[in-house]
C-alpha positions as a Python dict, from the first residue, in 0.01 Angstrom:
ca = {
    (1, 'X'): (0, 0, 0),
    (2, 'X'): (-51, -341, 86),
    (3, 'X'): (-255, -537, 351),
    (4, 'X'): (-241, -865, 550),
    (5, 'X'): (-394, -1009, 846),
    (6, 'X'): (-89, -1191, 1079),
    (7, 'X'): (-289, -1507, 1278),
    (8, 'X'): (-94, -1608, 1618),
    (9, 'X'): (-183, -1908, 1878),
    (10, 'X'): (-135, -1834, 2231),
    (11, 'X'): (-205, -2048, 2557),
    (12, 'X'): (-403, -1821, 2690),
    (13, 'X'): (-615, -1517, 2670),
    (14, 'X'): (-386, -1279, 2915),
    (15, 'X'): (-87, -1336, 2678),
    (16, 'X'): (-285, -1277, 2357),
    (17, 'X'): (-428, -914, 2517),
    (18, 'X'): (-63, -849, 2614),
    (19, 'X'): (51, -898, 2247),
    (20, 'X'): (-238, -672, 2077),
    (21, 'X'): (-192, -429, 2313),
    (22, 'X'): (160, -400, 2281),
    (23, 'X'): (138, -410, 1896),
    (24, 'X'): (-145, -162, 1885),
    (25, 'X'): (45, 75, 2130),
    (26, 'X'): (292, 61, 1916),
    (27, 'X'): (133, 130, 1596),
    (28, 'X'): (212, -224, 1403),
    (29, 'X'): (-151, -327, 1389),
    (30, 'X'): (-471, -158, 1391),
    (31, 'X'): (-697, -425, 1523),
    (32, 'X'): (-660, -785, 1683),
    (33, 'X'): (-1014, -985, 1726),
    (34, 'X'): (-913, -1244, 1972),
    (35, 'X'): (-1084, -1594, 1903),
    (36, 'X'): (-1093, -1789, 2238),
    (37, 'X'): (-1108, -2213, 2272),
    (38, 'X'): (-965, -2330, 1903),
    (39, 'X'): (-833, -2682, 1931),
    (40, 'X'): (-455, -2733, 1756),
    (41, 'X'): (-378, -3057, 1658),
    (42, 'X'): (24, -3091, 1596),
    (43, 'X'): (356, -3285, 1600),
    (44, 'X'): (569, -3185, 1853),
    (45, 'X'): (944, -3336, 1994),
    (46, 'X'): (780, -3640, 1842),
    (47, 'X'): (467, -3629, 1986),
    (48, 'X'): (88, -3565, 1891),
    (49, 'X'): (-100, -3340, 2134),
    (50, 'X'): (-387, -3170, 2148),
    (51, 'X'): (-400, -2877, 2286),
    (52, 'X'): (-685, -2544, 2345),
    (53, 'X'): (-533, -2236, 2234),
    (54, 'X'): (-653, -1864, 2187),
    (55, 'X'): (-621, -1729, 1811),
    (56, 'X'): (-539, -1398, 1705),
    (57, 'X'): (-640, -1224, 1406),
    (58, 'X'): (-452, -898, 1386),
    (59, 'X'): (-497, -662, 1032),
    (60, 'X'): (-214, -452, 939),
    (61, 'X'): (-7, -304, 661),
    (62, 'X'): (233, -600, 501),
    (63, 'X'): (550, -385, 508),
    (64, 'X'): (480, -408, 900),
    (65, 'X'): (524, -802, 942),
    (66, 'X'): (939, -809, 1008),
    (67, 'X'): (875, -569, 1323),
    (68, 'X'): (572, -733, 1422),
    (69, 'X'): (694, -1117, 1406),
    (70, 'X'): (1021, -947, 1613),
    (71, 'X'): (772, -763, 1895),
    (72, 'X'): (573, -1077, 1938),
    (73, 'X'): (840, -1312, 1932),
    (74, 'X'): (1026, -1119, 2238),
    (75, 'X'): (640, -1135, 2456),
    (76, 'X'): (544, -1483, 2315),
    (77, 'X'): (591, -1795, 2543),
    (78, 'X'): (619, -2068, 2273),
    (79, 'X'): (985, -2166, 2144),
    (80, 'X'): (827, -2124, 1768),
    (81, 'X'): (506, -1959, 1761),
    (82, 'X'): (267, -1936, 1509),
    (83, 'X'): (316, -1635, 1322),
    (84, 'X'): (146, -1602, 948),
    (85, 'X'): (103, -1372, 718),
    (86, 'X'): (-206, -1395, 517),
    (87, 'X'): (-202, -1108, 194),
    (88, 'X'): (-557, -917, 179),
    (89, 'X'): (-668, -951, -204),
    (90, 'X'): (-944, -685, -195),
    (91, 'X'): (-1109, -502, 119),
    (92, 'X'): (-1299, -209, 196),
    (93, 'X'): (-1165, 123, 98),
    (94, 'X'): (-1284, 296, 416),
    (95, 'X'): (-1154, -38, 619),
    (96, 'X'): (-846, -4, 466),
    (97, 'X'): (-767, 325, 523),
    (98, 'X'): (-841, 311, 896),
    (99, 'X'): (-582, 33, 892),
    (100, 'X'): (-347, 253, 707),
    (101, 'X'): (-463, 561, 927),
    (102, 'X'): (-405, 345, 1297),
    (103, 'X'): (-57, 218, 1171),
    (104, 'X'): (276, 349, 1147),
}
């Protein structure tokens, strides 16, 4: 069994508790520790902005990420949001299990 932790951008809190509740409902992640008030800095249509966004940090089994990228992708309001996978090296036993234990 492998591990990740999936970090997503949204524009706001309400659509970042919509997505980890939908994906823990669901059984695709176990936890999602919502970071409010990080400043992105990007290129976009040929433009720089600057913009406040919420980040998620979601944990989760790897062989989950297709069906979780799909879920979020059909709630998410950005044309191309941030969606990456980040492999866990090492973690807890006992945290790991519960992530293995809360997910399909």
């Amino acid at each position: 069994m492998t591990y990740c932790i999936i970090n997503c951008t949204t524009s706001n809190e309400e659509e970042a508790k919509k997505i980890a509740k939908t994906l823990i409902e669901n059984k695709l992640i176990a936890c999602c520790t919502i970071i409010p008030k990080v400043t992105s800095i990007y290129v976009w249509n040929n433009n720089l902005n600057e913009d406040s966004e919420i980040l998620m940090v979601m944990k989760t089994k790897t062989e989950l990420f297709s069906e979780i990228q799909n879920e979020i992708k059909k709630i998410h309001s950005y044309d191309v949001p941030e969606i990456i996978c980040i492999p866990v090296i090492e973690g807890s036993y006992d945290y790991l299990n519960w992530i293995n234990e809360q997910t399909q």
